[in-house]
C-alpha positions as CSV (number, residue, x, y, z in Angstrom):
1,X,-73.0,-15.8,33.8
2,X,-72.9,-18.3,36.9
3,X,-69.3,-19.3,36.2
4,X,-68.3,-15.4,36.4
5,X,-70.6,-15.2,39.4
6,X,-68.2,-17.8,41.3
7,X,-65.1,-16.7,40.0
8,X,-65.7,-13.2,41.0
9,X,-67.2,-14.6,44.9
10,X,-64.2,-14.0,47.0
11,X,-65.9,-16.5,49.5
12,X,-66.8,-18.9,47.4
13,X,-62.8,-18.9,46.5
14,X,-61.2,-17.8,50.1
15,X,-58.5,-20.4,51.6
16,X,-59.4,-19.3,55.1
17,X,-63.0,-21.4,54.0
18,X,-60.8,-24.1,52.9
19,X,-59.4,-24.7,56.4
20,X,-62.4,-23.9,58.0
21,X,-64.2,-26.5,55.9
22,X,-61.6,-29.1,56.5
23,X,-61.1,-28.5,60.4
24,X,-64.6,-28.4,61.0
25,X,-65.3,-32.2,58.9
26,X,-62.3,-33.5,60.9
27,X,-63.2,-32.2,64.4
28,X,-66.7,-33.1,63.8
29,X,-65.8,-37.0,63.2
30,X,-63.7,-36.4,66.2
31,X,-66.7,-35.9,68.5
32,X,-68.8,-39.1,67.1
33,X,-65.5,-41.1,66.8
34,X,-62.9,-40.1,69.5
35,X,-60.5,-42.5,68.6
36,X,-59.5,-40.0,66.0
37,X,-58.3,-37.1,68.7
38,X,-56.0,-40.0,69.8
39,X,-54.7,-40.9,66.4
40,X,-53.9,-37.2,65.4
41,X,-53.4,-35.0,68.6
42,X,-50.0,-34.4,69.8
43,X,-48.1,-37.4,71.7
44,X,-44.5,-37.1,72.5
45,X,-44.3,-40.9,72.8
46,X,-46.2,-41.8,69.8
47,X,-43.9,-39.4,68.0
48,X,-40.9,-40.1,68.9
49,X,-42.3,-44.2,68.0
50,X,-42.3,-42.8,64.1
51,X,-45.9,-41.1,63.7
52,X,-44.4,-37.5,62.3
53,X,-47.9,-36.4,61.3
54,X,-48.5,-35.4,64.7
55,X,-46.1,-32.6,64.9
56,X,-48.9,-31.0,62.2
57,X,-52.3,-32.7,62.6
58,X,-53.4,-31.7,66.4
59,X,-54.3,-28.5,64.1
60,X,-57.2,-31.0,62.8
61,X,-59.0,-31.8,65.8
62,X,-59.9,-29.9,69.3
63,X,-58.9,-31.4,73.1
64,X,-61.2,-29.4,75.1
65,X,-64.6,-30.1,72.8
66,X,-66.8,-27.8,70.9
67,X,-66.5,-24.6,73.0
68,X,-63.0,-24.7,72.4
69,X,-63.9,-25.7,68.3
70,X,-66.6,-23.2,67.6
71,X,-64.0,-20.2,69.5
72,X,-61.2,-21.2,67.2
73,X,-63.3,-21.3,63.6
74,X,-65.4,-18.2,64.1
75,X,-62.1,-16.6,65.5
76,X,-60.4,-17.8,62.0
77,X,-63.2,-16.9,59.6
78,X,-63.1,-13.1,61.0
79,X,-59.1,-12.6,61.0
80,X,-58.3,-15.4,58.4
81,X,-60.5,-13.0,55.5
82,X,-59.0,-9.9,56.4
83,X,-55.7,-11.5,56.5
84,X,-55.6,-13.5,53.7
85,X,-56.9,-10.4,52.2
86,X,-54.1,-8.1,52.6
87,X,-51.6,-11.0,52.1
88,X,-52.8,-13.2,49.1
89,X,-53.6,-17.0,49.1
90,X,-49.9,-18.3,49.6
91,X,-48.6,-15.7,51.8
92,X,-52.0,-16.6,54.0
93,X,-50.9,-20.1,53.9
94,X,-47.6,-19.4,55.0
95,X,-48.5,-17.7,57.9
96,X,-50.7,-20.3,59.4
97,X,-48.8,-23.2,59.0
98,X,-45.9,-21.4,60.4
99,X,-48.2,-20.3,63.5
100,X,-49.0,-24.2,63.4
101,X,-46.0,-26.1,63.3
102,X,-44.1,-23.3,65.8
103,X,-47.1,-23.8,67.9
104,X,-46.9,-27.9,68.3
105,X,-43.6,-27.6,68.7
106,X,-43.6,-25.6,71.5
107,X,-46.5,-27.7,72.7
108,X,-43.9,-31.0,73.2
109,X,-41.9,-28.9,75.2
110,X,-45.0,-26.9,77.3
111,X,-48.0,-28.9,76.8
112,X,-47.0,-32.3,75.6
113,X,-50.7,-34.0,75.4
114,X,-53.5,-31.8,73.4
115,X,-54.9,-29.8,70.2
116,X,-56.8,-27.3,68.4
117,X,-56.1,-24.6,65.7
118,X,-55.8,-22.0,67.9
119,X,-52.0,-21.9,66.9
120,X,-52.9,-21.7,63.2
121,X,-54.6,-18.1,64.5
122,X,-52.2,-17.1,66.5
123,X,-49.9,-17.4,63.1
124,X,-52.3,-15.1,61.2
125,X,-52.6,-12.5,64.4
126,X,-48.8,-12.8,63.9
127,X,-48.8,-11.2,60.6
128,X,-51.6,-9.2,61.1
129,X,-49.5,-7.5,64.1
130,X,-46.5,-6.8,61.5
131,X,-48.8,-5.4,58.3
132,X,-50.4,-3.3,60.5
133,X,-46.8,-1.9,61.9
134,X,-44.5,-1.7,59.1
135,X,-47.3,-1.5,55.4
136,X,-49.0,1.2,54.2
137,X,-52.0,-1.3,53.7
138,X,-55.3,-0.7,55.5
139,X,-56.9,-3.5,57.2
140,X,-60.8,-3.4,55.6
141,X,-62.3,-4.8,58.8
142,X,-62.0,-3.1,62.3
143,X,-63.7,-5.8,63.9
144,X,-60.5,-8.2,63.3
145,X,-58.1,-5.5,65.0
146,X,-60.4,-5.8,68.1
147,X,-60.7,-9.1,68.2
148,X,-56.8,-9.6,67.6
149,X,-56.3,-7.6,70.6
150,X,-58.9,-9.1,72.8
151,X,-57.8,-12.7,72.0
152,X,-54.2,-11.7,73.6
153,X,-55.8,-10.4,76.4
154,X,-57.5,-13.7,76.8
155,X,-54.9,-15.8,76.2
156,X,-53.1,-13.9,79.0
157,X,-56.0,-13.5,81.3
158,X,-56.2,-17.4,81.1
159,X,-52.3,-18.4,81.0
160,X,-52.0,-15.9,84.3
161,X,-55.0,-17.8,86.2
162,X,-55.5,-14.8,88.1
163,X,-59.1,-12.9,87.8
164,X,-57.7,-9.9,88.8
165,X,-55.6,-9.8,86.2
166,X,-58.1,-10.8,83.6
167,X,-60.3,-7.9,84.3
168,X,-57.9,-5.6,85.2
169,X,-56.9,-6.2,81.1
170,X,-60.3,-6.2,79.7
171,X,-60.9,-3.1,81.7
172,X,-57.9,-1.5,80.4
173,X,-58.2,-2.7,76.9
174,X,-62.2,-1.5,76.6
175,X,-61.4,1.7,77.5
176,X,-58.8,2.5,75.5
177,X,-60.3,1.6,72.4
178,X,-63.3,3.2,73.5
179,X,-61.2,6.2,73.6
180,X,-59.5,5.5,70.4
181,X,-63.2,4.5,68.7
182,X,-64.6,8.1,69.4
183,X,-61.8,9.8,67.1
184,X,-62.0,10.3,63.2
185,X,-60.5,7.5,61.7
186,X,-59.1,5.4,64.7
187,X,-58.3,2.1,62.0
188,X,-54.8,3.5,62.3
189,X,-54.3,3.7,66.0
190,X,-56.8,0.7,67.0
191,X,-53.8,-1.0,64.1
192,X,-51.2,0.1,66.1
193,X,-52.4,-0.8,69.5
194,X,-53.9,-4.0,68.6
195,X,-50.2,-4.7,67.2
196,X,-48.1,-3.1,70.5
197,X,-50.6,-4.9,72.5
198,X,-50.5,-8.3,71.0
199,X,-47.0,-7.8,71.1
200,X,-46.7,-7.5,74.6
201,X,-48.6,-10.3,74.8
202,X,-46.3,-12.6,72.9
203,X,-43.7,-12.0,75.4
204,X,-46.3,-12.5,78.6
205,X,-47.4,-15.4,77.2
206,X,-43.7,-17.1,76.6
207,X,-42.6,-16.0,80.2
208,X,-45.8,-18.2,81.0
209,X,-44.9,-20.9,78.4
210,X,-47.5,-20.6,76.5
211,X,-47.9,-22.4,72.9
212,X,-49.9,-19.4,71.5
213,X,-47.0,-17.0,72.5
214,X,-44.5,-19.2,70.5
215,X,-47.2,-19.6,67.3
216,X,-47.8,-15.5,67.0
217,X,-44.0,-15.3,67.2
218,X,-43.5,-17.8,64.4
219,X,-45.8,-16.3,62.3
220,X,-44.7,-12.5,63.1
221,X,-41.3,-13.9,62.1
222,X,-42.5,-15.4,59.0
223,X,-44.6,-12.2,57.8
224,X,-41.5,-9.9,58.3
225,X,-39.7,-13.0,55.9
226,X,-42.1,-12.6,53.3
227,X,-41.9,-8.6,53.8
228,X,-37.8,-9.0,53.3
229,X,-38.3,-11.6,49.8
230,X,-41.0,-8.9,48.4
231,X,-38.3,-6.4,48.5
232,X,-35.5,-8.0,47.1
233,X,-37.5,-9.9,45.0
């Protein structure tokens, strides 16, 4: 009876959990032994000297402390279930790893010295953004279509530097799904503006040369991929 009890506890089980569990023990020694945030976060010099983990790792540890830690893992907990829901284990794996490694990449060229998982998110708000566009599936939770949405608006509000502009957006983007809230079953148009929004975002955030722009791209890219392979397949 217990063993059915954990097989059947989709928590228990979830691979968002996983990298939750093993971010948080990671960034946690980070903070009572910062030598580690050196070893792992990203480094042009040191990488170019031999040490390729860094191209992956910074995904580990967090630059800018434990606002910047606790943001990131609730932010992963509430989209990482819903989208490793609607795209299975490996699919989910995929995604962030592709947000990840897009994401440090662009960071050598944009932001040489830093970390965090944010661009493991932004590779799940990536495929979020496509299933919501192009698959009859419905997302469960409407809370991680808002918070999809309003994490762009952030990332803009902040890569901008311009108040104005940030509440000019959170204006905007409150009363619109206000709006869209009211009607009978708004999961389908808060999917669709979540996805147009975040994808306007994308291209803000890359005229800006922002990491997280590049990491939703990468895993957008990646979730139209797996879309392509499940047809031929």
């Amino acid at each position: 009876m217990y063993g059915k009890t954990i097989k059947n506890n989709k928590f228990f089980l979830s691979l968002t959990m996983v990298i939750v569990l093993i971010t948080s023990i990671v960034t946690i020694f980070q903070f009572f032994q910062p030598e580690v945030l050196n070893i792992l976060r990203r480094d042009p010099e040191r990488l170019a000297s031999g040490e390729w983990w860094r191209i992956i790792t910074p995904l580990l540890v967090h630059s800018d402390g434990w606002g910047q830690y606790i943001f990131n893992i609730v932010c992963i907990i509430v989209i990482g279930i819903e989208v490793e829901r609607l795209y299975g284990k490996i699919d989910f794996l995929f995604l962030y790893l592709a947000g990840g490694l897009i994401g440090e990449i662009a960071g050598y060229a944009w932001e040489p010295y830093g970390a965090g998982a944010s661009v493991g998110l932004c590779g799940l708000l990536g495929g979020l953004y496509i299933i919501t566009l192009i698959s009859r599936k419905k997302v469960a939770n409407p809370l991680s279509l808002l918070l999809s949405l309003y994490i762009v608006v952030g990332l803009v509000s902040f890569a901008s530097g311009r108040i104005y502009v940030s509440i000019g957006l959170f204006i905007m983007v409150g009363v619109l799904t206000g709006i869209i809230m009211k009607r009978k079953n708004p999961e389908k148009l808060l999917g669709t503006l979540s996805s147009i929004g975040g994808f306007i975002g994308v291209i803000t955030l890359l005229m800006f040369h922002d990491i997280h722009g590049a990491a939703i791209l990468g895993g957008s890219l990646t979730a139209v991929i797996l879309f392509s392979l499940q047809r031929w397949s």
